[in-house]
C-alpha angles and dihedrals in degrees: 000000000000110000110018117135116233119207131234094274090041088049084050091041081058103041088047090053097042079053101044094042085053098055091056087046083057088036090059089232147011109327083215136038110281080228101073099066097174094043079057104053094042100049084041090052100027097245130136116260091238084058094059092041090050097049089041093062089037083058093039097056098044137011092246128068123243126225125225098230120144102231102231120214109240124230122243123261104263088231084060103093088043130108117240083249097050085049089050094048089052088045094057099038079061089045091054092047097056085044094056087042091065 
């Protein structure tokens, strides 16, 4: 993929890998069992091992990948609770106000 940008975690992801690819160069072999795939990939990217087995189920279930954000109720409008006539008296007392400020 020639001229993606990569952003500042992905910069880290690579620089962790080229490290970690070039220890078992100097080490004459793998640093871990060829075996354990996932212990692998977290101790070569400095994740935890939950982490890797999380993400692989997640890719595993679906093509895309899932994120790990809480969803976070949002709170209701303020103007919610108010009657049509009390938004409209509000609207009119700041409409009055820009109009003294002039």
């Amino acid at each position: 993929m020639p001229g993606k940008r990569l952003n500042s975690q992905a910069r880290e992801f690579v620089a962790k890998l080229l490290k970690y690819f070039s220890d078992e160069k100097d080490n004459g072999g793998p640093l871990k069992p060829m075996t354990s795939v996932k212990e692998r990939v977290a101790d070569a990217l400095g994740i935890s091992l939950r982490t890797v087995t999380t993400i692989k189920s997640c890719s595993d279930r679906s093509q895309a990948l899932c994120t790990s954000g809480k969803s976070r109720p949002r709170l209701k409008s303020k103007t919610e609770d108010l009657r049509d006539s009390q938004k409209q008296d509000v609207r009119n007392v700041i409409y009055d106000m820009y109009a003294q400020s002039k």
